[in-house]
mmCIF entry with sequence, helices, sheets and N, C-alpha, C, O atoms, coordinates in Angstrom:
data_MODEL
# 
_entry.id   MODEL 
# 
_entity.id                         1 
_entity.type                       polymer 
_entity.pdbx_number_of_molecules   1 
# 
_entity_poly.entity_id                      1 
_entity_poly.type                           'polypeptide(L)' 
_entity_poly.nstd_linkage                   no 
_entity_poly.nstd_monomer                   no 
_entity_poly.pdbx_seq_one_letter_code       
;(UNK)(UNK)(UNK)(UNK)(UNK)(UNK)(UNK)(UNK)(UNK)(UNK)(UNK)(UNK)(UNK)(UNK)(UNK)(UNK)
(UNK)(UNK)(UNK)(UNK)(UNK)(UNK)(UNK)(UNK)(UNK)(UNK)(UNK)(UNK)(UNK)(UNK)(UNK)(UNK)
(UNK)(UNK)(UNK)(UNK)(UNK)(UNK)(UNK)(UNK)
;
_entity_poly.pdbx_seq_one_letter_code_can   XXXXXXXXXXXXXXXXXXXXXXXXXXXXXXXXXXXXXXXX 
_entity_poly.pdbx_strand_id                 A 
# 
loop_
_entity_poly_seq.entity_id 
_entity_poly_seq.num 
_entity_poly_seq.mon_id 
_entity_poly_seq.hetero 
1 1  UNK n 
1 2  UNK n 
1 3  UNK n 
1 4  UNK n 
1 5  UNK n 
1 6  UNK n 
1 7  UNK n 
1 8  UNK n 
1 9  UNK n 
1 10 UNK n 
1 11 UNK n 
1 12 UNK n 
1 13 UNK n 
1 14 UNK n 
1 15 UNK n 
1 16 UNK n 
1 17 UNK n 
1 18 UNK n 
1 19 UNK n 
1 20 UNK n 
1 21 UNK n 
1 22 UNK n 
1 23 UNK n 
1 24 UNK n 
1 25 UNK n 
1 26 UNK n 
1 27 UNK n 
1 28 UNK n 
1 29 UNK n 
1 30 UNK n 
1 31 UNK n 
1 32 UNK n 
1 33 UNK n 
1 34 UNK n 
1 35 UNK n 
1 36 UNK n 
1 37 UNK n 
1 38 UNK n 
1 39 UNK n 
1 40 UNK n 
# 
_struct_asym.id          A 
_struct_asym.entity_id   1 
# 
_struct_conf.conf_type_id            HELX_P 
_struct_conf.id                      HELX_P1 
_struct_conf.pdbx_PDB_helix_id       AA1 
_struct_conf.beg_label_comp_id       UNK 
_struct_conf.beg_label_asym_id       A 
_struct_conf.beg_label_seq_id        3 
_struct_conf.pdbx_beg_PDB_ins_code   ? 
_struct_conf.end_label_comp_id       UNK 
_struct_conf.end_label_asym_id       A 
_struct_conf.end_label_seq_id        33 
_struct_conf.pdbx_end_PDB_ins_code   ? 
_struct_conf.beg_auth_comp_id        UNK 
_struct_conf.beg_auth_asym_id        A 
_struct_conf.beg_auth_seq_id         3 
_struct_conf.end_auth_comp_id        UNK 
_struct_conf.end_auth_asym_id        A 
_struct_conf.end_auth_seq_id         33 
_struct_conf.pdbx_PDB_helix_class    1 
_struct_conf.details                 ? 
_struct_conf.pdbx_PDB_helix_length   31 
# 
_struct_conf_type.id          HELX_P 
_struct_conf_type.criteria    ? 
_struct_conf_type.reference   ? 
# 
loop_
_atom_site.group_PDB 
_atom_site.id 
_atom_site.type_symbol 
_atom_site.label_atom_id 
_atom_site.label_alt_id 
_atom_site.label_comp_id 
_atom_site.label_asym_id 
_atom_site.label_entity_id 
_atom_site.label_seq_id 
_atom_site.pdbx_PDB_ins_code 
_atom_site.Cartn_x 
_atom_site.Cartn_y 
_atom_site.Cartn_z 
_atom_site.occupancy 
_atom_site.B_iso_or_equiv 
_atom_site.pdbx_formal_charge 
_atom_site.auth_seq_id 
_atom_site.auth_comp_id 
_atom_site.auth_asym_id 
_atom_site.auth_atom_id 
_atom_site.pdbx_PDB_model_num 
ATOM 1   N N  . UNK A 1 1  ? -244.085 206.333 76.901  1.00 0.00 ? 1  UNK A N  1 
ATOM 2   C CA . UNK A 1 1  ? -243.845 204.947 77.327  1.00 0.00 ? 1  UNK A CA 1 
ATOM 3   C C  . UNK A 1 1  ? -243.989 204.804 78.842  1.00 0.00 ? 1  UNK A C  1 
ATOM 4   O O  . UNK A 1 1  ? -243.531 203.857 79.483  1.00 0.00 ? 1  UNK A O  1 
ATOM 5   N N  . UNK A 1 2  ? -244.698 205.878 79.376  1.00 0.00 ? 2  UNK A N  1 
ATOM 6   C CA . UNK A 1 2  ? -244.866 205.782 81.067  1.00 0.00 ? 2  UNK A CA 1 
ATOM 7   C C  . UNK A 1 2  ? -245.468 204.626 81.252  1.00 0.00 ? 2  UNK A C  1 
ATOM 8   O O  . UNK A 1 2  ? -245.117 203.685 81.964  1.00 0.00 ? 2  UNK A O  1 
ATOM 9   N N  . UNK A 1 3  ? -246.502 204.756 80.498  1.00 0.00 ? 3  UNK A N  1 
ATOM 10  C CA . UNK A 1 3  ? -248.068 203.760 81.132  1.00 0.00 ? 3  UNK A CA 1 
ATOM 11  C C  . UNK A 1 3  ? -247.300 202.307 80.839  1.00 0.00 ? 3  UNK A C  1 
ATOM 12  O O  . UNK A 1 3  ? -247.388 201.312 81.558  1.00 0.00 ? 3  UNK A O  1 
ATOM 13  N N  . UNK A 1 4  ? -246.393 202.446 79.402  1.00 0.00 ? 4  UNK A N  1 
ATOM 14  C CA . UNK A 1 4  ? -246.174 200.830 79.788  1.00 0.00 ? 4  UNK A CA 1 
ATOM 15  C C  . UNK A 1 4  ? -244.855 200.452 80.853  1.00 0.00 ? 4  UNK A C  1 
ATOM 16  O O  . UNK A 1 4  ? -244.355 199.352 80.614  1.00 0.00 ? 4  UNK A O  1 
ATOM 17  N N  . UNK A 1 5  ? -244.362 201.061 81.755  1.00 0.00 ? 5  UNK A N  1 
ATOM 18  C CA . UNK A 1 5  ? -243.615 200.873 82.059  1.00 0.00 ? 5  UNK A CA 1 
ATOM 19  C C  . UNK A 1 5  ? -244.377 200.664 83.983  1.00 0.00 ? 5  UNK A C  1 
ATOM 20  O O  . UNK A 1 5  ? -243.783 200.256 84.981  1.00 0.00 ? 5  UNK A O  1 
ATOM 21  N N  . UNK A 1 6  ? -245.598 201.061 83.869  1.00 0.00 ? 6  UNK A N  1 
ATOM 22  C CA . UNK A 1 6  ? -246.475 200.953 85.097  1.00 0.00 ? 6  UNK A CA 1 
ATOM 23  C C  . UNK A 1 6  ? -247.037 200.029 84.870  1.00 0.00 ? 6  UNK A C  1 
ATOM 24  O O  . UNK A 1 6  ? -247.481 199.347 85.794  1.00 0.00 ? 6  UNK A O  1 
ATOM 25  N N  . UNK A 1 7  ? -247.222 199.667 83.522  1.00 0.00 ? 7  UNK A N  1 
ATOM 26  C CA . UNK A 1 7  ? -248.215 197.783 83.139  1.00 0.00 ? 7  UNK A CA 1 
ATOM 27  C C  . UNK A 1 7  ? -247.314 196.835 83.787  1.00 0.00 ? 7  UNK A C  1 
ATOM 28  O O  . UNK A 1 7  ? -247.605 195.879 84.507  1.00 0.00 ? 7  UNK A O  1 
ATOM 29  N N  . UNK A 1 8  ? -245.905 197.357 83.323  1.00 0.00 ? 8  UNK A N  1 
ATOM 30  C CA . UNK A 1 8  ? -244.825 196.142 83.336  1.00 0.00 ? 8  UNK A CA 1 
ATOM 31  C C  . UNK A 1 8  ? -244.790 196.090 85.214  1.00 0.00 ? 8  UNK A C  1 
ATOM 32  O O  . UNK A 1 8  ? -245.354 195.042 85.528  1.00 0.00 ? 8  UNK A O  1 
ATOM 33  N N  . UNK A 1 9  ? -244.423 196.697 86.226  1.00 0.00 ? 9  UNK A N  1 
ATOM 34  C CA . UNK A 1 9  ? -244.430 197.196 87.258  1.00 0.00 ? 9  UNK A CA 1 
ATOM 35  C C  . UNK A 1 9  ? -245.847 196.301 88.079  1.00 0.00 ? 9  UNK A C  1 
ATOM 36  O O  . UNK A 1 9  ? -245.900 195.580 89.075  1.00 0.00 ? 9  UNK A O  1 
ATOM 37  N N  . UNK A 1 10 ? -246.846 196.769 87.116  1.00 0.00 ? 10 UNK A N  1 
ATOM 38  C CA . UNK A 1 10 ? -247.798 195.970 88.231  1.00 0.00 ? 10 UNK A CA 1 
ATOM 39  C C  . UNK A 1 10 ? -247.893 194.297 87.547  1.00 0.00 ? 10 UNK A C  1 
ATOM 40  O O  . UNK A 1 10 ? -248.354 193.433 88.293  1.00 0.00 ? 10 UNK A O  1 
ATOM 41  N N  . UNK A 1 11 ? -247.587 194.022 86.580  1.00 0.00 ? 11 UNK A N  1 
ATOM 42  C CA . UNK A 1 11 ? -247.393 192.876 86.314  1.00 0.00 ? 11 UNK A CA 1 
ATOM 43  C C  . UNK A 1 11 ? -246.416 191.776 87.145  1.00 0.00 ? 11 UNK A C  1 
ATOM 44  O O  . UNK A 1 11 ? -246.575 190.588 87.426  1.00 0.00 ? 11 UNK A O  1 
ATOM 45  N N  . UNK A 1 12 ? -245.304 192.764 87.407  1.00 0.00 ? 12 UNK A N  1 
ATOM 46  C CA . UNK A 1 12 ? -244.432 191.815 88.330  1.00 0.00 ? 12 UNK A CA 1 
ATOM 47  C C  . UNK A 1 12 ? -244.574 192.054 89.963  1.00 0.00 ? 12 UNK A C  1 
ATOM 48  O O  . UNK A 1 12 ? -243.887 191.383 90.733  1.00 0.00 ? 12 UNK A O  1 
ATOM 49  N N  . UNK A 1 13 ? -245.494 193.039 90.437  1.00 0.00 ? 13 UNK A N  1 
ATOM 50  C CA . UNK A 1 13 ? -246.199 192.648 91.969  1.00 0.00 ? 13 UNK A CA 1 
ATOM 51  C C  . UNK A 1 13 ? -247.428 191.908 91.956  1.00 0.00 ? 13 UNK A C  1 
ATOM 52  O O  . UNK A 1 13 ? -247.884 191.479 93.016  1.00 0.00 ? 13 UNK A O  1 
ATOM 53  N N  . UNK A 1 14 ? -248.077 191.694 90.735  1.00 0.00 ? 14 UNK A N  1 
ATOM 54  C CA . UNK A 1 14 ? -249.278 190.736 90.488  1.00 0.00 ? 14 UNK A CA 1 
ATOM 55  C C  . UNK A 1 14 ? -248.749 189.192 90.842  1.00 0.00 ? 14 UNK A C  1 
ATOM 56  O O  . UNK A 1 14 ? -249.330 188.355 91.533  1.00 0.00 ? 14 UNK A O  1 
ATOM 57  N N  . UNK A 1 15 ? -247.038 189.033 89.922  1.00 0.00 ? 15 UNK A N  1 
ATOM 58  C CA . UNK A 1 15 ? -246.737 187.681 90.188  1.00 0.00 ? 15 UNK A CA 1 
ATOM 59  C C  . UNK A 1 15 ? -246.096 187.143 91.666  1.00 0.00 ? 15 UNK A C  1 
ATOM 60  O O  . UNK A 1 15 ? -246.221 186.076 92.265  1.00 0.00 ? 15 UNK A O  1 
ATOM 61  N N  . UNK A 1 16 ? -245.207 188.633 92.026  1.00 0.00 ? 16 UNK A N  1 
ATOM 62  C CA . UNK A 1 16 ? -244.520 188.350 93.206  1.00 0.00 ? 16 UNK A CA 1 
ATOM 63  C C  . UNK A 1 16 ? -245.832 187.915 94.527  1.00 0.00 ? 16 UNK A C  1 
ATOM 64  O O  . UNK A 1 16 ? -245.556 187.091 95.399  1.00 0.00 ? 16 UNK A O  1 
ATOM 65  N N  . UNK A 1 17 ? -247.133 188.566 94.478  1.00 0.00 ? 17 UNK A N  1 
ATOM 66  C CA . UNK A 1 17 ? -248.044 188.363 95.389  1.00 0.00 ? 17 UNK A CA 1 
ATOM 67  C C  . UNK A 1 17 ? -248.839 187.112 95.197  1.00 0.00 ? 17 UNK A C  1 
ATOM 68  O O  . UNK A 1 17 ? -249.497 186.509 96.045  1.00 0.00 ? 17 UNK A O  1 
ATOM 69  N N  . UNK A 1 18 ? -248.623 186.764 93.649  1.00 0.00 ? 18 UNK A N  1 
ATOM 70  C CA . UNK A 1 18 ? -249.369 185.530 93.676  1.00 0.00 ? 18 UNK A CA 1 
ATOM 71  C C  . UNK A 1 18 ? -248.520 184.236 93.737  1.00 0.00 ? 18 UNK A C  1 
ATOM 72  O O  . UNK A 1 18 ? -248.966 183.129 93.434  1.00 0.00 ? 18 UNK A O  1 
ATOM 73  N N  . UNK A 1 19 ? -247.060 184.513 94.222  1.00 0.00 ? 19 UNK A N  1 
ATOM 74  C CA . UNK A 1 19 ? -246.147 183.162 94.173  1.00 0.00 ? 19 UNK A CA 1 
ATOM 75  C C  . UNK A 1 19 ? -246.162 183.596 95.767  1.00 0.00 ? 19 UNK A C  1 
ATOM 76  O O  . UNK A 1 19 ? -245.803 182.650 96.467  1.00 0.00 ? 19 UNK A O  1 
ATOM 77  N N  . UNK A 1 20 ? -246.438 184.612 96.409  1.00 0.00 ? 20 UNK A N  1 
ATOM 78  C CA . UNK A 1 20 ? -245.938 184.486 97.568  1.00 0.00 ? 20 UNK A CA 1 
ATOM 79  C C  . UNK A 1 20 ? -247.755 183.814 98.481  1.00 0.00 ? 20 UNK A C  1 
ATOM 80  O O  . UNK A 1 20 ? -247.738 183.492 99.669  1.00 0.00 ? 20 UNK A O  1 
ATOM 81  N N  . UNK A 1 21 ? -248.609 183.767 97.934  1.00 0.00 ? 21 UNK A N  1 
ATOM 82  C CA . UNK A 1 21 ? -249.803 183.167 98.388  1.00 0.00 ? 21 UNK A CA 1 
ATOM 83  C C  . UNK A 1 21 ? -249.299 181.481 97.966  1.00 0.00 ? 21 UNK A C  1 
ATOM 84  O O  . UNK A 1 21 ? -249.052 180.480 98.638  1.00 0.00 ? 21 UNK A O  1 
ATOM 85  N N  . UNK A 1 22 ? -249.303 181.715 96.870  1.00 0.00 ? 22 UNK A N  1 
ATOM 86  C CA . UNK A 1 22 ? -248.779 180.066 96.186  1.00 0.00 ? 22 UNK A CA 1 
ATOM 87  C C  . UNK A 1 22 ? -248.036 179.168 97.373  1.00 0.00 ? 22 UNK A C  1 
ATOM 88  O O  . UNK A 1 22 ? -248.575 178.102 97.671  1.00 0.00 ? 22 UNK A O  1 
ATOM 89  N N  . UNK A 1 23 ? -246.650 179.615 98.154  1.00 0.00 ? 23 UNK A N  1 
ATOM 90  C CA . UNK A 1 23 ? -246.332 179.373 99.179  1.00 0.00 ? 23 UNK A CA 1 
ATOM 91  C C  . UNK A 1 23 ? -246.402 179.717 100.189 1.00 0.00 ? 23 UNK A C  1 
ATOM 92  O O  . UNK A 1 23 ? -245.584 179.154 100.917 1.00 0.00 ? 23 UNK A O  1 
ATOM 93  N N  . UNK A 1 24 ? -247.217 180.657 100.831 1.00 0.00 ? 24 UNK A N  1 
ATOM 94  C CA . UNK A 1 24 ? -248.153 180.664 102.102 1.00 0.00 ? 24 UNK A CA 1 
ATOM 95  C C  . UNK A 1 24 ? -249.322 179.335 101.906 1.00 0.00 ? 24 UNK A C  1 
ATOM 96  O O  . UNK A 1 24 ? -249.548 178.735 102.957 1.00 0.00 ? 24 UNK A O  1 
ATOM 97  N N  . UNK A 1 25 ? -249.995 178.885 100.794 1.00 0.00 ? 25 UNK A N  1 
ATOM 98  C CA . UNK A 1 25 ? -250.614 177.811 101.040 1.00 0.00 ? 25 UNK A CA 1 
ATOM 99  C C  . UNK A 1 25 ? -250.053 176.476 101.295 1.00 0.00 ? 25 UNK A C  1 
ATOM 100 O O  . UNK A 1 25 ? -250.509 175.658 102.093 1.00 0.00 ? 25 UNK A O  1 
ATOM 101 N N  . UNK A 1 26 ? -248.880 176.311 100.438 1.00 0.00 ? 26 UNK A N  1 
ATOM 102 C CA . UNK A 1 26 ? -247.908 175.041 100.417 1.00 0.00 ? 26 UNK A CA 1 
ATOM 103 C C  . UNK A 1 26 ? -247.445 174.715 102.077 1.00 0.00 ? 26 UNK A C  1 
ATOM 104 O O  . UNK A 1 26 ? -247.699 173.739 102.783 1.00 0.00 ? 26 UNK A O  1 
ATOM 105 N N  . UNK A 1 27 ? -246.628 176.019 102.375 1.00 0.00 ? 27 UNK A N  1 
ATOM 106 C CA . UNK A 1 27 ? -246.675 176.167 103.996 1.00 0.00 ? 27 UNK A CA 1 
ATOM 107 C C  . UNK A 1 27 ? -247.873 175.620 104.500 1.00 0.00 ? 27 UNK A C  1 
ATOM 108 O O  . UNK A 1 27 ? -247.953 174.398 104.377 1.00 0.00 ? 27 UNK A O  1 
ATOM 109 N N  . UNK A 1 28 ? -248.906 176.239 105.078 1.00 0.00 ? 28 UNK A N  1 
ATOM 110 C CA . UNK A 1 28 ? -250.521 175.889 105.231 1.00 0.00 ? 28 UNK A CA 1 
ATOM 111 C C  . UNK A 1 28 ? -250.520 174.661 105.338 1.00 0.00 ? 28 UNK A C  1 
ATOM 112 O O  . UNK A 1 28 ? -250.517 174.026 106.393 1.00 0.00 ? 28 UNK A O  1 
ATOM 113 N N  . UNK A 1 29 ? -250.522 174.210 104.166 1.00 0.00 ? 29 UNK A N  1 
ATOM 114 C CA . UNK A 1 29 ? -250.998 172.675 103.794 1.00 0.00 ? 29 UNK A CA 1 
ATOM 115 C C  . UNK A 1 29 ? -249.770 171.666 104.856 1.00 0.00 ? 29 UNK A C  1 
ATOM 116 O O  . UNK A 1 29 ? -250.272 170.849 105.627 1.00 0.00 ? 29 UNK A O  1 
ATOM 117 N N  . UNK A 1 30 ? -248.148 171.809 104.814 1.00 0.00 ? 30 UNK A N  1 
ATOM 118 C CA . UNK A 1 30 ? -246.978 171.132 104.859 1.00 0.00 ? 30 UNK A CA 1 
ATOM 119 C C  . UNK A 1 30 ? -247.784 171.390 106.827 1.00 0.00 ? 30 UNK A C  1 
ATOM 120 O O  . UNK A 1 30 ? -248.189 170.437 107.493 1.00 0.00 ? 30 UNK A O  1 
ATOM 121 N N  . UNK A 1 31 ? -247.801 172.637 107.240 1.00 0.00 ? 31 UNK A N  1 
ATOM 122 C CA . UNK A 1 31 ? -247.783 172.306 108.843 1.00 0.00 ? 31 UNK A CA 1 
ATOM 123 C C  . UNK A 1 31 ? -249.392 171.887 109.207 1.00 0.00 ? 31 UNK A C  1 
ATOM 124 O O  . UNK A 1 31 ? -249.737 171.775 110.384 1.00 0.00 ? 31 UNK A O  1 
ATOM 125 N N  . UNK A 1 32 ? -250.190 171.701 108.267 1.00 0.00 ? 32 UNK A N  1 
ATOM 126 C CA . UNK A 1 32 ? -251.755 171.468 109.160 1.00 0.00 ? 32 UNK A CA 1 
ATOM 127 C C  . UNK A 1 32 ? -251.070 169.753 108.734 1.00 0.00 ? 32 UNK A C  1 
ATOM 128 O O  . UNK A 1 32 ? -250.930 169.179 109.814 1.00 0.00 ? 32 UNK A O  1 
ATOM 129 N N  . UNK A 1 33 ? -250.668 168.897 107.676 1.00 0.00 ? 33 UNK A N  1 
ATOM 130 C CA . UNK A 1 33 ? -250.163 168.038 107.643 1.00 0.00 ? 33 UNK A CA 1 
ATOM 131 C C  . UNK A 1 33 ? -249.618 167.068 109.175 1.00 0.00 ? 33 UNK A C  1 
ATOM 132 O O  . UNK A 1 33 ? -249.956 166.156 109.930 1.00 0.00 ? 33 UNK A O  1 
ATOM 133 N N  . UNK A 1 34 ? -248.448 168.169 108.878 1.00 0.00 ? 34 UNK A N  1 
ATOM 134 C CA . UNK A 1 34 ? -247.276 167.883 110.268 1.00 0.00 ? 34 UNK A CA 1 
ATOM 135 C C  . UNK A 1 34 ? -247.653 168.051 111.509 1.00 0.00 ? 34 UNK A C  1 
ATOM 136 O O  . UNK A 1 34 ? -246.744 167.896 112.326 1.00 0.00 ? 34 UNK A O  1 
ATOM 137 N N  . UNK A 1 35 ? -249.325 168.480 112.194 1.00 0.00 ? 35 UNK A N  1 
ATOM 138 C CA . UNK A 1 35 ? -250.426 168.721 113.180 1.00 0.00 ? 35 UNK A CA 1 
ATOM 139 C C  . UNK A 1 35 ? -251.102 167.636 113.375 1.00 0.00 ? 35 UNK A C  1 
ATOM 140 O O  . UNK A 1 35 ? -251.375 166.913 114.334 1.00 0.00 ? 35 UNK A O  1 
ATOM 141 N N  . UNK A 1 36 ? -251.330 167.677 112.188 1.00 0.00 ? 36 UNK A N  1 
ATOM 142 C CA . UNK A 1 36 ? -252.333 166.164 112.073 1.00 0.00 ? 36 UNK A CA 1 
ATOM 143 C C  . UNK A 1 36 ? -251.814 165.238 111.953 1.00 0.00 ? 36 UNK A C  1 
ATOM 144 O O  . UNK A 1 36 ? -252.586 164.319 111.682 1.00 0.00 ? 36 UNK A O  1 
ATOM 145 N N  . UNK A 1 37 ? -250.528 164.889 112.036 1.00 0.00 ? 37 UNK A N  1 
ATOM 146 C CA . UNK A 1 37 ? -249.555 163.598 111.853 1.00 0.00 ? 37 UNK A CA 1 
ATOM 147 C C  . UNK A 1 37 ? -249.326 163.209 113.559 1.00 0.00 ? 37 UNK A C  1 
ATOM 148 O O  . UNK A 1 37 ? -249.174 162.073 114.007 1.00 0.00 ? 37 UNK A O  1 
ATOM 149 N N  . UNK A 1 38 ? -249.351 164.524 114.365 1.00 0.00 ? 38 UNK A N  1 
ATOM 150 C CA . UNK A 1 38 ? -248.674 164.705 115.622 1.00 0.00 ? 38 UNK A CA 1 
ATOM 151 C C  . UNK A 1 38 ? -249.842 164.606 116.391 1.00 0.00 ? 38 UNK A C  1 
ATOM 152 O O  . UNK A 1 38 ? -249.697 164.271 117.566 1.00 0.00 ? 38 UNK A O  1 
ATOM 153 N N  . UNK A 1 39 ? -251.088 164.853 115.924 1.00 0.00 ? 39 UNK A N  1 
ATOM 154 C CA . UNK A 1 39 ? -252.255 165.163 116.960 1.00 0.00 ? 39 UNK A CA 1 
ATOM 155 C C  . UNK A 1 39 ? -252.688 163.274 116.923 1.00 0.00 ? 39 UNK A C  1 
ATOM 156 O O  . UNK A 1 39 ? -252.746 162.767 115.803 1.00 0.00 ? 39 UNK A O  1 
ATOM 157 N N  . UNK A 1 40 ? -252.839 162.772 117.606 1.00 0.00 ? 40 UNK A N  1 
ATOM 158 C CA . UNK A 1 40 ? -253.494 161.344 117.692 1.00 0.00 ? 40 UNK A CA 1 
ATOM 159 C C  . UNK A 1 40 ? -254.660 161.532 117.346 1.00 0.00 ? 40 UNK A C  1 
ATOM 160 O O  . UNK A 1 40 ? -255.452 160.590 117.306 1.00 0.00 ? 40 UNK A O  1 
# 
């Protein structure tokens, strides 16, 4: 039961890296927003 316990393992740094891009873009998006609100 190794291998599935390395499936399970990279399954949950697959999600943790893809929620942590998910909000690096949200960020992204919220301050080029709050730039362009401020830039005339």
């Amino acid at each position: 039961m190794k291998l599935h316990k390395y499936l399970e393992s990279f399954v949950y740094c697959t999600f943790l890296v893809l929620l942590a891009s998910i909000l690096i873009g949200l960020t992204g998006a919220v301050f080029e927003a709050i730039f362009a609100g401020l830039m005339p």
